[in-house]
TIDOLO-531281 format. One line per 5 residues: number of its first residue (from 1); their letters; for each residue x, y, z of C-alpha. Coordinates in nm, 3 decimals, padded with zeros to 5 digits, always signed. Layout:
N
NUM	a	X Y Z  ...
//
This chain:
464
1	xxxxx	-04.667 -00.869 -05.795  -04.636 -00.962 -05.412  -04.709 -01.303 -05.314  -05.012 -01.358 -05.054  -04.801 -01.621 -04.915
6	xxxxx	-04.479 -01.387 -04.841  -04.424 -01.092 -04.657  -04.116 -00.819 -04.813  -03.939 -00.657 -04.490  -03.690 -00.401 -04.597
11	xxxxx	-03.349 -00.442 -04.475  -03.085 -00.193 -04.469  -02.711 -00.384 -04.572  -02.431 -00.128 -04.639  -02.603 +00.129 -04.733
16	xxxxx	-02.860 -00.056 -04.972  -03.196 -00.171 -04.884  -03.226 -00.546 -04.940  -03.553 -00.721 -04.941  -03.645 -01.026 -04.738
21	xxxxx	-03.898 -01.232 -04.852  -04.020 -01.397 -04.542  -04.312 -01.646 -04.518  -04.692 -01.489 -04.353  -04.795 -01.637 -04.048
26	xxxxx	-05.008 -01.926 -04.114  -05.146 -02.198 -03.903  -05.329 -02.537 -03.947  -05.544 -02.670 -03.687  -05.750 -02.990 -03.661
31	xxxxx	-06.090 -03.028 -03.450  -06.089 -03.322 -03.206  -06.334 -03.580 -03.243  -06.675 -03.587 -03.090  -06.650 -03.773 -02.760
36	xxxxx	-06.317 -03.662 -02.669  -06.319 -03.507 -02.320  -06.165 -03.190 -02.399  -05.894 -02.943 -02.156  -06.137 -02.728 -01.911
41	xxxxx	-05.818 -02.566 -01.756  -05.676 -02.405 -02.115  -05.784 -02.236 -02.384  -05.566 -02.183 -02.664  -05.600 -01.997 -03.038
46	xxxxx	-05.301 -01.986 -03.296  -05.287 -01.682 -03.537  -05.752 -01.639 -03.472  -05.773 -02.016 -03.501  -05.866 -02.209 -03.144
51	xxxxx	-05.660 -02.505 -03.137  -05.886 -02.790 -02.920  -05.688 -02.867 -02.627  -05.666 -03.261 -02.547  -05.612 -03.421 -02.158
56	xxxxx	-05.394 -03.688 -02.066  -05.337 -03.878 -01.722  -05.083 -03.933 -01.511  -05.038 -04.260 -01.210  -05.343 -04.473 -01.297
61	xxxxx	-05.395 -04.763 -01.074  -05.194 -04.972 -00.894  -04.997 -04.629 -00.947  -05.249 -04.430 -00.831  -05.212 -04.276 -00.400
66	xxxxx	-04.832 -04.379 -00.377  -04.561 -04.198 -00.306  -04.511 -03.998 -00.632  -04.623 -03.685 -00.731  -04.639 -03.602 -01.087
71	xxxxx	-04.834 -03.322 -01.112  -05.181 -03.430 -01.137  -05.322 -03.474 -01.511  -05.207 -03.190 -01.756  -05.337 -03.096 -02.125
76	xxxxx	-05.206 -03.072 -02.461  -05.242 -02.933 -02.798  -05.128 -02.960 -03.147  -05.105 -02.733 -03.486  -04.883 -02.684 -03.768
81	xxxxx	-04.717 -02.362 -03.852  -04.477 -02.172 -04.095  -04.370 -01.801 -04.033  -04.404 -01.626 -03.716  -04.703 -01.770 -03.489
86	xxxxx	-04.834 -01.572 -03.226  -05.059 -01.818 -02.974  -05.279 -01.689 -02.666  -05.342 -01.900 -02.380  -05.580 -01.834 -02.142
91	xxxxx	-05.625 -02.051 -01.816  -05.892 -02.056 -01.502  -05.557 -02.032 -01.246  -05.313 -01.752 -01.273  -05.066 -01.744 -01.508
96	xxxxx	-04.851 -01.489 -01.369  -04.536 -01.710 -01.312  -04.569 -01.925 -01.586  -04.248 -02.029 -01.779  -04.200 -02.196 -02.088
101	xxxxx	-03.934 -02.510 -02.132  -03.753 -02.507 -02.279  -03.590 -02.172 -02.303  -03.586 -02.112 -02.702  -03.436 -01.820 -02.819
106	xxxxx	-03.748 -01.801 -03.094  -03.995 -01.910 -02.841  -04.097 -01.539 -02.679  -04.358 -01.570 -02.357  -04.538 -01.223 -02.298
111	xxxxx	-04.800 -01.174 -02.066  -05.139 -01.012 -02.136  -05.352 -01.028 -01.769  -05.315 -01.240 -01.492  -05.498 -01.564 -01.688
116	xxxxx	-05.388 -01.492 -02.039  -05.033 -01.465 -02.201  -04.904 -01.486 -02.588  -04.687 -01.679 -02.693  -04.466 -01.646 -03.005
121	xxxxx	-04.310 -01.897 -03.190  -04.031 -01.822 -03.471  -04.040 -02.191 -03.592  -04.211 -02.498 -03.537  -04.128 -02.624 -03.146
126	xxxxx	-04.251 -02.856 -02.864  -04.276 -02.697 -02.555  -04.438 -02.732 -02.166  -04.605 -02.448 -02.077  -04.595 -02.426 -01.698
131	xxxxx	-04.821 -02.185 -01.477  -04.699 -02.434 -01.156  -04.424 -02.596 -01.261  -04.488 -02.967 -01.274  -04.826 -02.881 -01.158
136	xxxxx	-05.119 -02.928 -01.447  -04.868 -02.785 -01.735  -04.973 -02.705 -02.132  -04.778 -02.891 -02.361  -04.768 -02.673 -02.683
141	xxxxx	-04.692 -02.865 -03.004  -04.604 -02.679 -03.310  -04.544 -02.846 -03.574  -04.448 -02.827 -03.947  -04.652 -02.780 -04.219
146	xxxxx	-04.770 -03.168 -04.307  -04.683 -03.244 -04.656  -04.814 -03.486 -04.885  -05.029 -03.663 -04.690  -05.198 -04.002 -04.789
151	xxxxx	-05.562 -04.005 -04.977  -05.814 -04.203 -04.835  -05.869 -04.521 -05.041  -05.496 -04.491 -05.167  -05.285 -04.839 -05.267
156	xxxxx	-05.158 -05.005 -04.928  -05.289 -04.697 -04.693  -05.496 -04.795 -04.380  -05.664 -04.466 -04.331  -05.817 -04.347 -04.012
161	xxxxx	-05.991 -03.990 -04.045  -06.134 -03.788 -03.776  -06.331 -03.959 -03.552  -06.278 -04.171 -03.250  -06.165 -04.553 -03.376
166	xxxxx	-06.184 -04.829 -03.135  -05.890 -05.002 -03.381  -05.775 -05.276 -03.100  -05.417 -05.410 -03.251  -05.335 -05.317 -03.612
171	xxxxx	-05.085 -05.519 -03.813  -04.872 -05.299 -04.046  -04.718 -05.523 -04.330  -04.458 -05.451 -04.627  -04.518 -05.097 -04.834
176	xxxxx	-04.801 -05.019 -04.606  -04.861 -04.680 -04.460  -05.068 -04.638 -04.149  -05.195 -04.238 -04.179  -05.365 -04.080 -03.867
181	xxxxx	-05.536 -03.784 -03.978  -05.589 -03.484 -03.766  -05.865 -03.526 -03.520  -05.831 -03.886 -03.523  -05.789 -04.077 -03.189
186	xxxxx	-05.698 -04.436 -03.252  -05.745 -04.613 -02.966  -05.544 -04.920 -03.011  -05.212 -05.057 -03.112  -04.976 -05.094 -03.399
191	xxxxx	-04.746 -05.395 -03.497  -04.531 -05.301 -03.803  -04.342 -05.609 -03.932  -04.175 -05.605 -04.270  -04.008 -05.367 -04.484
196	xxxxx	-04.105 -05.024 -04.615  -04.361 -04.907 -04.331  -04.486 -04.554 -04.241  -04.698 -04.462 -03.921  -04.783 -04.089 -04.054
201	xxxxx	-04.979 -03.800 -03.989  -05.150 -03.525 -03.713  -05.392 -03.803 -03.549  -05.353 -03.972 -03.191  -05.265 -04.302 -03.102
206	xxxxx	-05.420 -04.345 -02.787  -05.339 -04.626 -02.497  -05.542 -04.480 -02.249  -05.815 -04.737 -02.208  -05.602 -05.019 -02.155
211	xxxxx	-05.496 -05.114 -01.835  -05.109 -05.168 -01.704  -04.971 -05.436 -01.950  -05.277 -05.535 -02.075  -05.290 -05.336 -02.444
216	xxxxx	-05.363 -05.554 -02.752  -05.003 -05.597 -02.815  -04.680 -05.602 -02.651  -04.602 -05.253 -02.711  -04.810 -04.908 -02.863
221	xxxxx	-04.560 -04.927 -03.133  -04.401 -05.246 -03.232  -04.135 -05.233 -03.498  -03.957 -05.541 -03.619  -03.825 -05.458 -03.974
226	xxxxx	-03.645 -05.293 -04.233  -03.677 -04.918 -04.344  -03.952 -04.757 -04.139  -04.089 -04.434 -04.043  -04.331 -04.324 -03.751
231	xxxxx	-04.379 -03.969 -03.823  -04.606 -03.688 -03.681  -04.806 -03.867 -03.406  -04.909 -03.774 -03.081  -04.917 -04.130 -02.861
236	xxxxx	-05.097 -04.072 -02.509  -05.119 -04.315 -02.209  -04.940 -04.572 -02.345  -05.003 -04.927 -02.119  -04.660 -05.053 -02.168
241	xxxxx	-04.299 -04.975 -02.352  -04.396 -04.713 -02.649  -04.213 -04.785 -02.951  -03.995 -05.012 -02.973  -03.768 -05.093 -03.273
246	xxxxx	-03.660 -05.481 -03.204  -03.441 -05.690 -03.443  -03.502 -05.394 -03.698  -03.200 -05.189 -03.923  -03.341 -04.819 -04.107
251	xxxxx	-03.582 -04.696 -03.840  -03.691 -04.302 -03.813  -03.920 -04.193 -03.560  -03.916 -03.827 -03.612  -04.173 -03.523 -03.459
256	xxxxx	-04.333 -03.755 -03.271  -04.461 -03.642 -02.962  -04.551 -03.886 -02.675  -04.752 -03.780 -02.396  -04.727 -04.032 -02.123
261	xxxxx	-04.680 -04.114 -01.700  -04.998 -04.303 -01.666  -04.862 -04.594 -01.547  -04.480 -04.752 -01.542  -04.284 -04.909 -01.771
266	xxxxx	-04.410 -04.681 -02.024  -04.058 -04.631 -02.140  -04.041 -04.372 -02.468  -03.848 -04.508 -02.742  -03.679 -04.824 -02.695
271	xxxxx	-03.414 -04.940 -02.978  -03.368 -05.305 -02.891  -03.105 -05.530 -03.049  -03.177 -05.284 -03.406  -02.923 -05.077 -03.627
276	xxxxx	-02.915 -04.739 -03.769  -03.206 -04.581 -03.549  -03.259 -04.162 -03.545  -03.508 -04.028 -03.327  -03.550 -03.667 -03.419
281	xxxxx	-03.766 -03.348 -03.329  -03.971 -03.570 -03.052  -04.115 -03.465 -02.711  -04.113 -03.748 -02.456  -04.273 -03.722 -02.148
286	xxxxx	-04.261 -04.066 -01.957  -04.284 -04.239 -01.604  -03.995 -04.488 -01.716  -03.713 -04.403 -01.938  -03.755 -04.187 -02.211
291	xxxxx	-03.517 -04.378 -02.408  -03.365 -04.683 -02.287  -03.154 -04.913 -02.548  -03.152 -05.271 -02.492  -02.929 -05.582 -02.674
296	xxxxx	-03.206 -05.820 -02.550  -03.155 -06.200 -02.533  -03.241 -06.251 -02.884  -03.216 -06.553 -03.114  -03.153 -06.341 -03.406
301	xxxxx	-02.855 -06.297 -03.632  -02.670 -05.920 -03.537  -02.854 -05.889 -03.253  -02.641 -05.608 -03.156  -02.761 -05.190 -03.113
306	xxxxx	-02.530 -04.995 -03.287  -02.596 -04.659 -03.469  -02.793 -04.498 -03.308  -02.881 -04.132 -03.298  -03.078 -03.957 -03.067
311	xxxxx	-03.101 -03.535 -03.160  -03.357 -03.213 -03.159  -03.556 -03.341 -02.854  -03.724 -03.279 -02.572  -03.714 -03.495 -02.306
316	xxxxx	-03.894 -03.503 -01.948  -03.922 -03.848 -01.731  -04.087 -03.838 -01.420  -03.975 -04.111 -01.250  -03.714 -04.347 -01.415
321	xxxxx	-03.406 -04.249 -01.645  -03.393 -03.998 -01.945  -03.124 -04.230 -02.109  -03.064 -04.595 -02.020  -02.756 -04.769 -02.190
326	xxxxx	-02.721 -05.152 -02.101  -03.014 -05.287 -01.867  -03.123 -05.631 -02.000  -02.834 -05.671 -02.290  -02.697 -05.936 -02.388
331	xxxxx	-02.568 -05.859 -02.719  -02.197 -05.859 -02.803  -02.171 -05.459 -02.806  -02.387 -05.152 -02.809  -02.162 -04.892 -03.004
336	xxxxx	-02.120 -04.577 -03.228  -02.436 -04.395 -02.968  -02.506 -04.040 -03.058  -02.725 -03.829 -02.818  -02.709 -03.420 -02.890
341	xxxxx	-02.905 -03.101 -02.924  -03.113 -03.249 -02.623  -03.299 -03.021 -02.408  -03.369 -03.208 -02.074  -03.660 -03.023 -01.866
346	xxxxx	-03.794 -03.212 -01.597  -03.600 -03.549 -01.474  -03.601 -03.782 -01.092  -03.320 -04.048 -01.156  -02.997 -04.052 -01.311
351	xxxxx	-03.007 -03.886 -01.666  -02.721 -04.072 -01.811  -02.718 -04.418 -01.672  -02.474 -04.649 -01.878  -02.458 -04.960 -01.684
356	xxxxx	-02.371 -05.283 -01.912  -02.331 -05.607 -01.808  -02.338 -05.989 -01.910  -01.963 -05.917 -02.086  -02.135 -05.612 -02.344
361	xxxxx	-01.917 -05.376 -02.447  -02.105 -05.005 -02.454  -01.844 -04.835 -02.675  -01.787 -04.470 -02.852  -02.105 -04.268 -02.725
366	xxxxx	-02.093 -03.907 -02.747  -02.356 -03.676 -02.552  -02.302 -03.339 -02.694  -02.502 -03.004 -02.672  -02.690 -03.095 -02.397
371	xxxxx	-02.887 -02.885 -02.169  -03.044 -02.998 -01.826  -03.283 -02.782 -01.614  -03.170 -02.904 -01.291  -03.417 -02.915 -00.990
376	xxxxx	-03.130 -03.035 -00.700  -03.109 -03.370 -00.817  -02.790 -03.595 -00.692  -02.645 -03.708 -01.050  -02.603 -03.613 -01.412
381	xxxxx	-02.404 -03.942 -01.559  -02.316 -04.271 -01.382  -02.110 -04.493 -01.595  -02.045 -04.829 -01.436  -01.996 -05.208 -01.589
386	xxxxx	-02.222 -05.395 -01.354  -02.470 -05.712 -01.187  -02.804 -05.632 -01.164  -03.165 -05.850 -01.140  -03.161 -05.869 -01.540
391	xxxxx	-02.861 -06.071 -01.583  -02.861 -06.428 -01.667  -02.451 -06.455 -01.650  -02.421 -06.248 -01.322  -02.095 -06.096 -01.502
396	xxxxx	-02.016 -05.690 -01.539  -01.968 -05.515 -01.867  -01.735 -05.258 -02.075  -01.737 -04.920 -02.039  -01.508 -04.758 -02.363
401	xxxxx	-01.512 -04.446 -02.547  -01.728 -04.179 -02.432  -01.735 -03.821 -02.461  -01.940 -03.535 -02.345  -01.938 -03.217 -02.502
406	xxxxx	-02.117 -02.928 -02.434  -02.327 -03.033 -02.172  -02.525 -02.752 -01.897  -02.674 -02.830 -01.627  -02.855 -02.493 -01.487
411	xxxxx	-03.132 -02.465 -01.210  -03.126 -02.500 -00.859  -02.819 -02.577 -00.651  -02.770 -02.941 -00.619  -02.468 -03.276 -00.626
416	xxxxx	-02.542 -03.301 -00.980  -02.231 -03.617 -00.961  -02.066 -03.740 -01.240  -02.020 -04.093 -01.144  -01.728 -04.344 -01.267
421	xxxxx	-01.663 -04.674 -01.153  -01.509 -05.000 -01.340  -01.599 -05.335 -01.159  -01.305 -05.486 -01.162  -00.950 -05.535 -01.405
426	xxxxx	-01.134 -05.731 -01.684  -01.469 -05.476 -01.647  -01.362 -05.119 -01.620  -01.419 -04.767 -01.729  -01.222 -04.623 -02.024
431	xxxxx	-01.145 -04.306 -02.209  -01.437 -04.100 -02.136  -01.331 -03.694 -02.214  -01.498 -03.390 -02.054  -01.508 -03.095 -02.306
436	xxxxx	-01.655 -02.759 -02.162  -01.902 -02.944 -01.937  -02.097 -02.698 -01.675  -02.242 -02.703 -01.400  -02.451 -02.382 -01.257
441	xxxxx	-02.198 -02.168 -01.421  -01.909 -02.366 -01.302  -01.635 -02.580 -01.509  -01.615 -02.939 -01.477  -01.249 -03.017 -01.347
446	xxxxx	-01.057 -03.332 -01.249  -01.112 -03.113 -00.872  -01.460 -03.023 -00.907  -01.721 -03.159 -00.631  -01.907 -03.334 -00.938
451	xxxxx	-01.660 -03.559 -00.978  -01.682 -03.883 -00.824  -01.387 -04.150 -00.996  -01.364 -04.473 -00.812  -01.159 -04.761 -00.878
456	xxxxx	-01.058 -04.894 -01.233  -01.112 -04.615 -01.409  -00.840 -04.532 -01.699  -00.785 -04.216 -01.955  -01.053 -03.999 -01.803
461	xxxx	-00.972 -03.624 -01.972  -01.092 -03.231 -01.958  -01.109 -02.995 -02.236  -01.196 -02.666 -02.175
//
């Protein structure tokens, strides 16, 4: 008997016709809360369903009339999926050069009329869908099918269902679970200290009525502990740094999407003095770094940031860094740094900015599958030991041990630099390899323009 949850597509293999069980189409989507200013500018529906379309804003006051331009406010949406999704988006402006970024290969864009275009997903993604580039874009997030979600009333579960909760900070303490249900917007703040925490579910964590520094706690996500998870959550307008694992070992923030620019120092995901940290499947969109990793002046035993792997993203900073390795550290060393299967769609400063100082040793990073859409900006990497505003010491760092593999940069024509410079004989720049790194189509070579190698620099190397 056929399943109702399965489709069976013929397939012809040598002759014989093989079956293919392959999973229907099906989408969950979750009503926002009454209240909620909802997206005038987009309409979206998943597989018949509408999917409501949420707002977020960008350069709040003091930010607010300066000289950046980020696009004005822009919208965004949520649902879970499994199969083949088909999603139509209709919007009040024209649509007729819109783009989607990234470039999946399972993420098709077709266009129906000059305000409405389908878009087909092959598996769950995160993408910005962009009638104007920059300009007012859709972020579309599909996500997986949520499994075994908390019940409300459930042992050591702090439950918030739909609805709008004015929640203010919220401590998070051993074997708790925090669970944001879809169509929940938590206005507030979470402080997770202990061991065995989860931040779960389809809900929003939302900054946005808090102004610059002044949320109910240091952070939108504070982290200081052993074995948690933040997983599924959409965080908007965050007031200050994001999330921020600090003095912390066994932390996972995975398909977490954070929907930010409001105001600076909003940096993403901040691993700070913690070990053995993966940030998976996210979508960052930030003023300040997207993720910036930090041995902070700490008075705490292994204080150092090592393990750390950042994969399966989407990243897009407007004004700071995507990556920033060594600002405010202290810490002995910051090693064993993975960063790959990164797709990098919309960045200002330098992407890769490894910078230590006050005698840390940033050692054995590799940045591998990378993709940036570049837009004519001057760098792609700067790796430099130096003296900055941060530093107590007022002494340079270590730069040891990197490697970039597979890295693109594609887009408009621009310096795109690869920057490396030791401070002096005790502080320099060591063994960093170059394997099939391009650059608009072109090879990076010991000879190429992008290369910029100043003084104390040792074992720099190219494989094609």
């Amino acid at each position: 008997m056929q399943s109702t949850d399965f489709l069976r597509v013929g397939v012809f293999l040598g002759g014989l016709l093989a079956v293919q069980v392959m999973p229907r189409a099906a989408v969950v989507t979750y009503a926002a809360p009454a209240g909620e200013g909802m997206s005038s500018e987009y309409e979206v529906v998943a597989e018949g369903k509408k999917v409501d379309v949420y707002t977020a804003r960008v350069l709040d006051p003091p930010f607010a009339g300066q000289q950046w331009n980020y696009g004005g406010p822009y919208a965004f949406a949520n649902f879970d999926m499994e199969g083949r999704v088909t999603v139509r988006v209709t919007a009040k402006r024209s649509l007729t050069n819109a783009v989607v970024r990234p470039q999946f290969p399972d993420v098709q864009l077709k266009p129906v009329d000059d305000h409405t275009v389908s878009i087909t997903f092959g598996s769950a993604r995160k993408v910005s869908f962009e009638p104007d580039g920059k300009n007012g874009p859709l972020l579309l997030f599909a996500n997986p099918m949520e499994k075994d979600a908390p019940k409300v009333g459930a042992p050591d579960v702090i439950y918030f269902g739909p609805g709008i909760h004015p929640a203010g900070r919220v401590d998070v303490g051993d074997n708790q679970t925090v669970y944001l249900a879809g169509g929940a917007v938590v206005k507030g703040a979470f402080v997770a200290q202990g061991s065995n925490i989860r931040i779960l579910g389809r809900g929003i964590l939302d900054g946005s009525d808090y102004e610059w520094r002044k949320g109910p706690a240091n952070f939108t996500v504070s982290i200081t502990g052993t074995n948690v998870e933040v997983n599924g959550i959409t965080i908007r307008g965050s007031s200050h740094w994001t999330i921020v694992p600090r003095a912390s070992r066994n932390v996972t923030v995975r398909n977490v999407k954070l929907c930010g620019s409001r105001v600076q120092n909003d940096d993403g995901i901040n691993p700070c003095n913690s070990q053995e940290v993966l940030i998976t499947d996210c979508f960052i969109r930030s003023d300040d770094d997207c993720v910036a990793m930090k041995g902070l002046d700490l008075n705490t035993p292994n204080n150092h940031v090592e393990n750390v792997v950042v994969e399966n993203c989407t990243l897009w900073c407007d004004r700071a860094r995507i990556f920033l390795l060594g600002h405010e550290s202290r810490a002995a060393y910051m090693r064993h740094i993975t960063l790959r299967n990164l797709e990098i769609i919309h960045y200002t400063m330098t992407p890769f900015l490894l910078e230590p100082g006050e005698e840390m040793r940033l050692e054995d990073v590799r940045i591998e599958n990378v993709k940036l859409h570049g837009e004519g900006q001057g760098e792609i990497a700067r790796l430099k030991p130096v003296v900055n505003q941060y530093m107590q010491n007022k002494v340079p760092g270590h730069v040891r041990g990197v490697h970039f593999k597979d890295v693109e940069v594609y887009g408009k024509p621009g310096a795109y630099l690869m920057q490396l410079e030791g401070a002096d004989a005790q502080h320099q720049v060591q063994d960093v390899t170059f394997e099939n790194v391009t650059v608009l189509g072109a090879k990076l070579r010991p000879d190429s323009p992008n290369m910029k190698v100043g003084q104390q620099v040792e074992g720099v190397r190219f494989v094609q």
